[in-house]
Backbone bond lengths (Angstrom), bond angles and torsions (degrees), N, CA, C in turn:
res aa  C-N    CA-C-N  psi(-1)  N-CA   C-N-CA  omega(-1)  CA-C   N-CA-C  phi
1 X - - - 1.458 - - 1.520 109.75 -
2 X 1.329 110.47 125.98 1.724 109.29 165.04 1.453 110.18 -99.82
3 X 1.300 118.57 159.75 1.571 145.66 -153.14 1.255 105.28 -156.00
4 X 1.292 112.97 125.19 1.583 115.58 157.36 2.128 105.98 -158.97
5 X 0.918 95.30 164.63 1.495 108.49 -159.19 1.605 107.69 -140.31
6 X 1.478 117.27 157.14 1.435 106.14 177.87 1.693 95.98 -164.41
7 X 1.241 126.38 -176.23 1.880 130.64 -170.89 1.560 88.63 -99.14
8 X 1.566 98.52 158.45 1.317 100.68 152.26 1.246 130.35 -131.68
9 X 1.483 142.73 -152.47 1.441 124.56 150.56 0.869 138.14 3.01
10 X 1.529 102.91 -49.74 1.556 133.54 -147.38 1.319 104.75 -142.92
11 X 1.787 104.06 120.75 1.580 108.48 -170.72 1.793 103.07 -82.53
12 X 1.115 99.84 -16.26 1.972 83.62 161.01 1.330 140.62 -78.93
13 X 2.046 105.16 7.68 1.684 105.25 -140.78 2.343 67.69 -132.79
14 X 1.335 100.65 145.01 1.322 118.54 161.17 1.991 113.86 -116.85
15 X 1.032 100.03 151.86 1.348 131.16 -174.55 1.092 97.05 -98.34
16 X 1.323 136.92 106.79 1.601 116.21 141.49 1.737 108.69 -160.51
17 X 1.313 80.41 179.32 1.759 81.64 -173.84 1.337 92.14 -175.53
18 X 1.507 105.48 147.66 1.587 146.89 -165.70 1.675 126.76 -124.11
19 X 1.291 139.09 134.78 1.354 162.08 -153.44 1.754 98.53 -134.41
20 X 1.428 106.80 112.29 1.587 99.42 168.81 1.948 79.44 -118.37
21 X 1.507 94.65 148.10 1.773 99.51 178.23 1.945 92.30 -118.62
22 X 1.080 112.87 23.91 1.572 95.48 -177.26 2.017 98.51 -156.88
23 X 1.260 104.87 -174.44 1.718 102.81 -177.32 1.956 98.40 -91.88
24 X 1.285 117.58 11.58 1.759 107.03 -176.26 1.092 103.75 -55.96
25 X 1.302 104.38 120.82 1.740 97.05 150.76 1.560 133.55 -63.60
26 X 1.287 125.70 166.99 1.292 119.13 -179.51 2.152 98.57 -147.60
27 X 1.211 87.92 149.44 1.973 85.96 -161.31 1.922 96.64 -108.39
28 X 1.177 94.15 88.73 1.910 107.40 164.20 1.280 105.58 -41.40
29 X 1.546 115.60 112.29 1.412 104.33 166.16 1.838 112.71 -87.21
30 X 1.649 114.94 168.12 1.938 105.56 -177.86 1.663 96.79 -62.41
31 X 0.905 107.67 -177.32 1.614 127.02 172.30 1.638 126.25 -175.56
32 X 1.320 110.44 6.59 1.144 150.52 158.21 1.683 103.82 56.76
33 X 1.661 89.27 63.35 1.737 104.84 -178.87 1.597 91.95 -136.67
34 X 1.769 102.06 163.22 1.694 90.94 171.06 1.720 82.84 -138.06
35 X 1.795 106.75 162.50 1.634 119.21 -157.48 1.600 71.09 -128.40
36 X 1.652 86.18 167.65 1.741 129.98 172.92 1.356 101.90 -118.08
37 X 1.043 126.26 96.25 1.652 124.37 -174.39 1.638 117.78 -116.49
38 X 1.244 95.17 146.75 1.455 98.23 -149.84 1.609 98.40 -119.96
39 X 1.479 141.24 105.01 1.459 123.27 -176.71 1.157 103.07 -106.40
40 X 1.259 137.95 59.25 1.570 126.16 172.96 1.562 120.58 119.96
41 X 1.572 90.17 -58.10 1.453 111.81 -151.90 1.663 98.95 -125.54
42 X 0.904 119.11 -41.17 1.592 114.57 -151.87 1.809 101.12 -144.02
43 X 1.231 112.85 163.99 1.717 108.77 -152.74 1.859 68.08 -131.93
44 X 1.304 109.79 143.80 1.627 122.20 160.42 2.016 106.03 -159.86
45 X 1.438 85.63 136.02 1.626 98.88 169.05 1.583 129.74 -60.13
46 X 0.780 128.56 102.39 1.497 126.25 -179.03 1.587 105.01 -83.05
47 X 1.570 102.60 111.25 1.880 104.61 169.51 1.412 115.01 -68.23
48 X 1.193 108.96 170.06 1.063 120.52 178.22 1.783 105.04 -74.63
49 X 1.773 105.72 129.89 1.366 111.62 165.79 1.682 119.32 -83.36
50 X 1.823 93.99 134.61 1.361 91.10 167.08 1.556 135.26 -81.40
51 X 1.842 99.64 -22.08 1.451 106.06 177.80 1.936 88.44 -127.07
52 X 1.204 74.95 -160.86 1.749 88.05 167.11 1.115 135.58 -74.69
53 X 1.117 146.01 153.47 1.882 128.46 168.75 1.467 84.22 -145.89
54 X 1.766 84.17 147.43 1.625 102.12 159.60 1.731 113.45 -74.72
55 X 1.266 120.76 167.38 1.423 126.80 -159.66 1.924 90.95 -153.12
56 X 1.817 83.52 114.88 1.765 72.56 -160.11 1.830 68.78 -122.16
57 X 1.792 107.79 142.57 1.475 140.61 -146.56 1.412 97.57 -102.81
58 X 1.576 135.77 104.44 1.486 131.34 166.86 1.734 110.98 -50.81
59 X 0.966 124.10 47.76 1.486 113.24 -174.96 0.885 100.78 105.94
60 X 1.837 96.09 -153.86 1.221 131.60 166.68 2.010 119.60 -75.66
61 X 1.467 103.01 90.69 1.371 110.77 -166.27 1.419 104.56 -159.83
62 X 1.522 90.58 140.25 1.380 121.22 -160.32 1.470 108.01 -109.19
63 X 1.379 108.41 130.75 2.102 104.87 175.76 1.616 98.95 -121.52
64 X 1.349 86.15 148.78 1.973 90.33 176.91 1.622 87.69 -126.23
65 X 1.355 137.86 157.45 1.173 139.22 -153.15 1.562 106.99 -174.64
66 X 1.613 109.42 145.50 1.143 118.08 148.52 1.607 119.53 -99.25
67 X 1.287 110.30 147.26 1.513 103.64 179.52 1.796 104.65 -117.28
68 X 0.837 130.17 101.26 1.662 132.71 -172.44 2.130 106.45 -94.46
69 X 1.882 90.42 108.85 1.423 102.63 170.67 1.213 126.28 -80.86
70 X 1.357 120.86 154.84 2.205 100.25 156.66 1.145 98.78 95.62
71 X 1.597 120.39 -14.50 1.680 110.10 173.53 1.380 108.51 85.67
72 X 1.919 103.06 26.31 1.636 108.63 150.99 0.985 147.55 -109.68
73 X 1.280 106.80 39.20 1.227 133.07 -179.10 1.878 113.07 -80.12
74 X 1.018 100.85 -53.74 1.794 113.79 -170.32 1.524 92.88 -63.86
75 X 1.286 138.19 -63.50 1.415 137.06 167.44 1.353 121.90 -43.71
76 X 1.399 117.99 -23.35 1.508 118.07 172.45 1.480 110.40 -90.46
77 X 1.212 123.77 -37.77 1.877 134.62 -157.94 1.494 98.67 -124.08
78 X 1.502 120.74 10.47 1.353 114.09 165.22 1.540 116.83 58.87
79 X 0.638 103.83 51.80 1.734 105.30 -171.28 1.832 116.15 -175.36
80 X 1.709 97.66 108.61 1.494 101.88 179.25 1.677 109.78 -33.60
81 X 1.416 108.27 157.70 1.486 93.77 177.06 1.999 104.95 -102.39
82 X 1.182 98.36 6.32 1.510 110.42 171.59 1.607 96.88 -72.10
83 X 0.941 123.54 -40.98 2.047 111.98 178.07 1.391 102.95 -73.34
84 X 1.293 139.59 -27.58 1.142 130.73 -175.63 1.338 121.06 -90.69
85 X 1.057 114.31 -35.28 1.761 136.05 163.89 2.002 105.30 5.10
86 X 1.135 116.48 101.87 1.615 101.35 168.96 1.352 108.29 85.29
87 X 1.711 130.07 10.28 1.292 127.55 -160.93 1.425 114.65 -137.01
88 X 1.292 121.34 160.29 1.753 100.43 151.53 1.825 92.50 -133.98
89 X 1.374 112.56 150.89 1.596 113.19 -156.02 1.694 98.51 -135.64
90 X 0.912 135.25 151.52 1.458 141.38 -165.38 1.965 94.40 -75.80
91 X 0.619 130.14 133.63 1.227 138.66 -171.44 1.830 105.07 -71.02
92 X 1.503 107.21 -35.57 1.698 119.30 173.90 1.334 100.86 -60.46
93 X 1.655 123.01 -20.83 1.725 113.37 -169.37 1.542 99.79 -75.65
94 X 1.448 125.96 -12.80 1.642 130.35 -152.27 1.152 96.43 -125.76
95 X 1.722 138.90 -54.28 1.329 120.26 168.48 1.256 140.66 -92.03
96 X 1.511 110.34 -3.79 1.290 137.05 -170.62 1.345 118.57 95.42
97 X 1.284 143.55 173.18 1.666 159.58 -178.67 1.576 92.91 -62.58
98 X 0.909 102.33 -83.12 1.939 107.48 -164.07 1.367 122.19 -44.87
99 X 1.582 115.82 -40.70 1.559 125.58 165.13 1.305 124.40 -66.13
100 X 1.693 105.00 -37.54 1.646 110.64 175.79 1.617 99.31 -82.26
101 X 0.776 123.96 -23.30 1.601 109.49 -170.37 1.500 108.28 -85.86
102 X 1.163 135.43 -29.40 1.289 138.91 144.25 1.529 130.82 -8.82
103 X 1.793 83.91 -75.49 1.609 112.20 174.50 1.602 99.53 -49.23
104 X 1.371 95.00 -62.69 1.796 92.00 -176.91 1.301 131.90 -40.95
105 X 1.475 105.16 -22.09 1.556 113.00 -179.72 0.959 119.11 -77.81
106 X 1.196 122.42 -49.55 1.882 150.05 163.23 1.571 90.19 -38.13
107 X 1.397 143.96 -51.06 1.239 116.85 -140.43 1.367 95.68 -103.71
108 X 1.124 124.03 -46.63 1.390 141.64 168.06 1.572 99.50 -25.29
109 X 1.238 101.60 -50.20 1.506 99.00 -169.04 1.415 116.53 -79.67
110 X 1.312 107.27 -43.50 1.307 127.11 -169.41 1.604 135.05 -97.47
111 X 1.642 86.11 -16.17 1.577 100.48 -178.94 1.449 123.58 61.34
112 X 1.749 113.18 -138.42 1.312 104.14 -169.61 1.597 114.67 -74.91
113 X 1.336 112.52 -13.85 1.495 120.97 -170.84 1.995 98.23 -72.76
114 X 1.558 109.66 -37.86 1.644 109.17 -176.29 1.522 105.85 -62.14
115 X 1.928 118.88 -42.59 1.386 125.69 -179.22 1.471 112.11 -55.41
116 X 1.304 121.23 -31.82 1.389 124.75 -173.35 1.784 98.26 -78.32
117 X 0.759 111.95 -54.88 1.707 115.89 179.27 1.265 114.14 -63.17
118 X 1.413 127.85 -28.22 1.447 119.48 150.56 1.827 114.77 -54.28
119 X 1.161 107.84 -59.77 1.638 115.74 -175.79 0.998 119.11 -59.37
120 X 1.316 121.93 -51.31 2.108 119.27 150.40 1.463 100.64 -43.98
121 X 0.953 145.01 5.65 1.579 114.83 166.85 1.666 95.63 -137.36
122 X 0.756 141.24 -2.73 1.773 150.44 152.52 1.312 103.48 -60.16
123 X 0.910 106.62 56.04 2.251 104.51 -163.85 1.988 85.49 -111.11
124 X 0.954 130.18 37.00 1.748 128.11 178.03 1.919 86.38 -65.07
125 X 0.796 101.22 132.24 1.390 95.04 -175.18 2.273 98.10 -90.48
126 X 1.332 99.36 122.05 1.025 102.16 159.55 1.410 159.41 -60.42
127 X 1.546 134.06 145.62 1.480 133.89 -148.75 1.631 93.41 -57.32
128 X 1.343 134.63 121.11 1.380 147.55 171.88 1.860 108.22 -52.13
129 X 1.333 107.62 -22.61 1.404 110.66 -158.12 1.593 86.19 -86.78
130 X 1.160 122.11 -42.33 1.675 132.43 -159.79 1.784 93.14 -71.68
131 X 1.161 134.92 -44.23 1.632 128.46 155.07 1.698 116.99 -38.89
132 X 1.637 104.66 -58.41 1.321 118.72 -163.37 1.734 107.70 -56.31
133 X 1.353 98.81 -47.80 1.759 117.09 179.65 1.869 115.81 -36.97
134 X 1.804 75.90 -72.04 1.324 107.29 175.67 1.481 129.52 -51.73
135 X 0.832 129.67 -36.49 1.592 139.95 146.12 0.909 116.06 -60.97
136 X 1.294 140.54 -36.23 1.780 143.54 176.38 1.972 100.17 -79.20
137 X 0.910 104.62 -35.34 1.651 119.34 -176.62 1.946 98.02 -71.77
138 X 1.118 122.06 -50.91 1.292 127.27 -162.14 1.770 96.40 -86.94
139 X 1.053 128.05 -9.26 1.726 140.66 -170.83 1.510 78.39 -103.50
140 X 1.373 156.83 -79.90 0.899 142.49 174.25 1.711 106.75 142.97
141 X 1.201 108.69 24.62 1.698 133.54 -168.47 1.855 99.22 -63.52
142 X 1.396 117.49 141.90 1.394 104.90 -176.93 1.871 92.11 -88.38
143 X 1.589 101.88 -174.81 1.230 111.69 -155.20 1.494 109.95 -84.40
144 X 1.823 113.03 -14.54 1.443 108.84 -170.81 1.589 95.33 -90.16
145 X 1.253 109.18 -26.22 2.091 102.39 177.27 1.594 108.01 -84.45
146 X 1.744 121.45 4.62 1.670 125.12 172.55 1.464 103.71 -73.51
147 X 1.097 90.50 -49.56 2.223 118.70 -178.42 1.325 83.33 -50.89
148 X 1.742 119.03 -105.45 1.183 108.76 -158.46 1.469 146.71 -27.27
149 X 1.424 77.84 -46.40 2.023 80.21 163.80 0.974 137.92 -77.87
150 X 1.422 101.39 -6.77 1.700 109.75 158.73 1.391 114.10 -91.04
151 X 1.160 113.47 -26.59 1.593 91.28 175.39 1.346 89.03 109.72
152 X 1.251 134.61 16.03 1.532 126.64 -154.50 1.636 79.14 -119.17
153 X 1.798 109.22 170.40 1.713 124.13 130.76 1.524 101.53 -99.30
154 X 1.433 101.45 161.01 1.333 125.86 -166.65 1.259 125.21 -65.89
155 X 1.565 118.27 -13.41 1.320 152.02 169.19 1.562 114.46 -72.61
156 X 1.517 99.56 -54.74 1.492 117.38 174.46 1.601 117.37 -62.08
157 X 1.746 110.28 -46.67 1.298 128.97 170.21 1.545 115.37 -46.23
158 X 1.580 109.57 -47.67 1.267 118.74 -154.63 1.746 93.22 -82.86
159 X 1.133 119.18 -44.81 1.648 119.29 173.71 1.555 114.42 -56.42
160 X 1.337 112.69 -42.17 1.883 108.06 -179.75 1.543 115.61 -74.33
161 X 1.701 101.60 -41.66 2.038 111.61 158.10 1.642 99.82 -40.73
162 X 1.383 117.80 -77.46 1.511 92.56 -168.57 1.478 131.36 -60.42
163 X 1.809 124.22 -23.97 1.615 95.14 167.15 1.393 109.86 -80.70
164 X 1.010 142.97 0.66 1.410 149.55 176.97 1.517 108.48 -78.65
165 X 1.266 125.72 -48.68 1.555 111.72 -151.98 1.808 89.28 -147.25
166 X 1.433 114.92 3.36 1.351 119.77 162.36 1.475 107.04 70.52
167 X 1.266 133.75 35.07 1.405 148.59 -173.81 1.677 110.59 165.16
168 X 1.500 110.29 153.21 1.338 106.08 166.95 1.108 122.23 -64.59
169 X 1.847 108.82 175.77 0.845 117.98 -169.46 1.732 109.73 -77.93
170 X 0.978 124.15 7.91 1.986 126.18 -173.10 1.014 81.30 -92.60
171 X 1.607 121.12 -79.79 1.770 120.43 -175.98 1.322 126.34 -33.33
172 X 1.707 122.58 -28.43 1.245 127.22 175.76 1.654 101.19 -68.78
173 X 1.411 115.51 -58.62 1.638 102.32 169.76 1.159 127.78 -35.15
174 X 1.488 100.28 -53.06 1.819 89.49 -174.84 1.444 123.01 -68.20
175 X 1.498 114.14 -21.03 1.260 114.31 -175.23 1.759 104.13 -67.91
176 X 1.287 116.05 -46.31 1.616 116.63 -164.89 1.795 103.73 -91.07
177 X 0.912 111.96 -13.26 2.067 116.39 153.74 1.221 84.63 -86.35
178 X 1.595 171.08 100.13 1.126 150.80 55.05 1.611 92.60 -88.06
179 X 1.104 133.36 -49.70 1.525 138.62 -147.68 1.656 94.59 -74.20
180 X 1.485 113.89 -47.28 1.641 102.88 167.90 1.627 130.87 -93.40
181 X 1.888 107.03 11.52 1.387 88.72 148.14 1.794 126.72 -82.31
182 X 1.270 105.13 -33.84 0.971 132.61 -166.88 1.669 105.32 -61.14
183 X 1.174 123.50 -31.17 1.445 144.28 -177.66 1.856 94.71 -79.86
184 X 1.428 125.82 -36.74 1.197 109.36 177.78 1.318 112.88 -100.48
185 X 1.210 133.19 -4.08 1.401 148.69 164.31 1.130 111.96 -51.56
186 X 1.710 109.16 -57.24 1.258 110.58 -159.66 1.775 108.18 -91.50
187 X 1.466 97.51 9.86 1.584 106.10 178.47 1.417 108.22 -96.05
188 X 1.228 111.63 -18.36 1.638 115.16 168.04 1.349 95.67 119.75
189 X 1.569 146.16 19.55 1.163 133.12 169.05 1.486 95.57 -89.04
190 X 1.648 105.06 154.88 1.327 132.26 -160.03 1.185 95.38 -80.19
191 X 1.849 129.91 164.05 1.290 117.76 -160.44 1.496 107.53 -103.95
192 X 1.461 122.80 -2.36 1.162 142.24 179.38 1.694 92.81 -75.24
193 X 1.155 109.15 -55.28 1.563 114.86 -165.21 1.141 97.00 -82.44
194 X 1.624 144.43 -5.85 1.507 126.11 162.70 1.273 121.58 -98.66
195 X 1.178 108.37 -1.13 1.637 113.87 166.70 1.517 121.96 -107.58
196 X 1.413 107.71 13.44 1.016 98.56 168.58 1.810 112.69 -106.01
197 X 1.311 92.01 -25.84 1.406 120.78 176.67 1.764 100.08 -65.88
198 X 1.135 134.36 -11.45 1.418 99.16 -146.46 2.337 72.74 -151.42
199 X 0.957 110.38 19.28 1.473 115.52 151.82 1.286 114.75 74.83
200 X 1.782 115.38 28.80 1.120 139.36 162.73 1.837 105.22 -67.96
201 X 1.349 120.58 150.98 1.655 119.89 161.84 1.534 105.34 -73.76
202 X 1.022 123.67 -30.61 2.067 119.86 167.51 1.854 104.88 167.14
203 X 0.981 92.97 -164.56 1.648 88.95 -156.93 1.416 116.08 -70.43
204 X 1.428 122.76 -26.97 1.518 117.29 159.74 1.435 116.55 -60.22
205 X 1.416 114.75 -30.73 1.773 108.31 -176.30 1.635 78.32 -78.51
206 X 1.404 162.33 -87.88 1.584 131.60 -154.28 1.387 114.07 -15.25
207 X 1.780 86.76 -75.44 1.462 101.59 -168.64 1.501 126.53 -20.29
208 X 1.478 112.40 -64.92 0.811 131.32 165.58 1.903 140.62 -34.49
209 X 1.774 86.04 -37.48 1.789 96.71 -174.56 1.698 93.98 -98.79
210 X 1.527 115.48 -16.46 1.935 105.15 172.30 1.092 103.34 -60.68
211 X 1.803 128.54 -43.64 1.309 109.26 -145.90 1.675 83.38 -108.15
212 X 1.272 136.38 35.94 1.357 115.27 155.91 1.629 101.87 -118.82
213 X 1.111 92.87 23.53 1.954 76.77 -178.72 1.832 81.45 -134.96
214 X 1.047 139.92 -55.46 1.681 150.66 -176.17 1.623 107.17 -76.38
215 X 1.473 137.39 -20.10 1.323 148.30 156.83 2.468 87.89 80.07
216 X 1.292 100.51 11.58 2.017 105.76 176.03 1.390 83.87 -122.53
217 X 1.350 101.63 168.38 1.518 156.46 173.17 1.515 84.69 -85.11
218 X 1.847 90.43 130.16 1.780 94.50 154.53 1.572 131.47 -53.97
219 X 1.835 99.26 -28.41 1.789 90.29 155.80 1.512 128.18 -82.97
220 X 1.103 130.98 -0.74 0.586 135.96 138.48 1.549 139.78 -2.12
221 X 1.668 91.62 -113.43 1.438 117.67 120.71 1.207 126.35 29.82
222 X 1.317 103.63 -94.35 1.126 127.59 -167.08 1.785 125.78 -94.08
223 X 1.406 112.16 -16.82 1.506 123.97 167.04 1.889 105.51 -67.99
């Protein structure tokens, strides 16, 4: 499978798109973003994952995609990310036949240059709190000092985290403390020294939270 990725417009929104030439699977880890993915023919929302899933490749098939961070996704694609949560959904189920089929025409034709001209005009400006979270979540802040600084209770927090980022806000930690051990892992820091760094209790408490959210071993992983 080839992969490549690039910025766009919009420093919350990724560009990318992928070619599998065979049936391998490949195992998506969460990252607590949701994409607009486009394989050819048909445009569908990808929710946000809570654990891992395998991603098994129809052939020879190609995706071009948006990937939306920060919890701007639901403001861009209209759709809580609590309905999408664990899913990917035909995009016609959320805007209807006539609007999605449109889009489809534009891209079909136009490719990544039509996706960009959709997203310059997808400008709904997004929930401010779903930035605020998310940056406090990726800093590695626990959930009763997320609340406070929002102005939220933790109850309240945990209900706006899920249409926002399609899970609470605890689960949002763990997902992005897996996403930045894993980022120093795979840089060659030792795994003792990335879990301590990255707000694990020591390398069995890692161990432990890779393979309950990824179902591998950080070597795994990482071989």
């Amino acid at each position: 499978m080839t992969y490549s990725e690039r910025l766009t417009v919009r420093p919350d929104v990724i560009l990318w798109r992928s070619r599998s030439e065979s049936m391998q699977p490949s195992l998506i880890l969460p990252d607590g973003c949701m994409d607009l993915l486009w394989d050819g023919e048909h445009l569908r929302i990808a929710g946000p994952d809570t654990t891992a899933h395998v991603h098994l490749p129809r052939g020879d098939t190609t995706y071009l995609a948006l990937r939306f961070s920060a919890a701007t996704g639901p403001a861009a694609l209209g759709v809580s990310a609590a309905e999408v949560a664990d899913r990917q959904v035909p995009l016609a189920d959320v805007w209807g036949d006539r609007r999605t089929a449109l889009l489809e025409e534009q891209i079909a034709a136009g490719g990544v240059a039509a996706l960009e001209r959709w997203l310059i005009g997808a400008s709904a400006p997004a929930d401010s709190l779903g930035s605020r979270v998310f940056s406090m979540a990726r800093a590695g802040l626990p959930v009763a000092e997320i609340a406070d600084r929002s102005g939220f209770s933790a109850r309240q927090l945990q209900r706006r985290s899920k249409e926002l980022f399609g899970y609470g806000t605890g689960h949002l930690l763990r997902v992005l403390r897996l996403q930045r051990a894993l980022g120093r892992a795979r840089a060659g820091q030792p795994l003792a020294g990335v879990a301590a760094d990255t707000g694990y209790c020591d390398q069995a408490h890692l161990s432990r939270e890779v393979r309950a959210l990824t179902g591998r071993t950080p070597v795994e992983l990482l071989s």
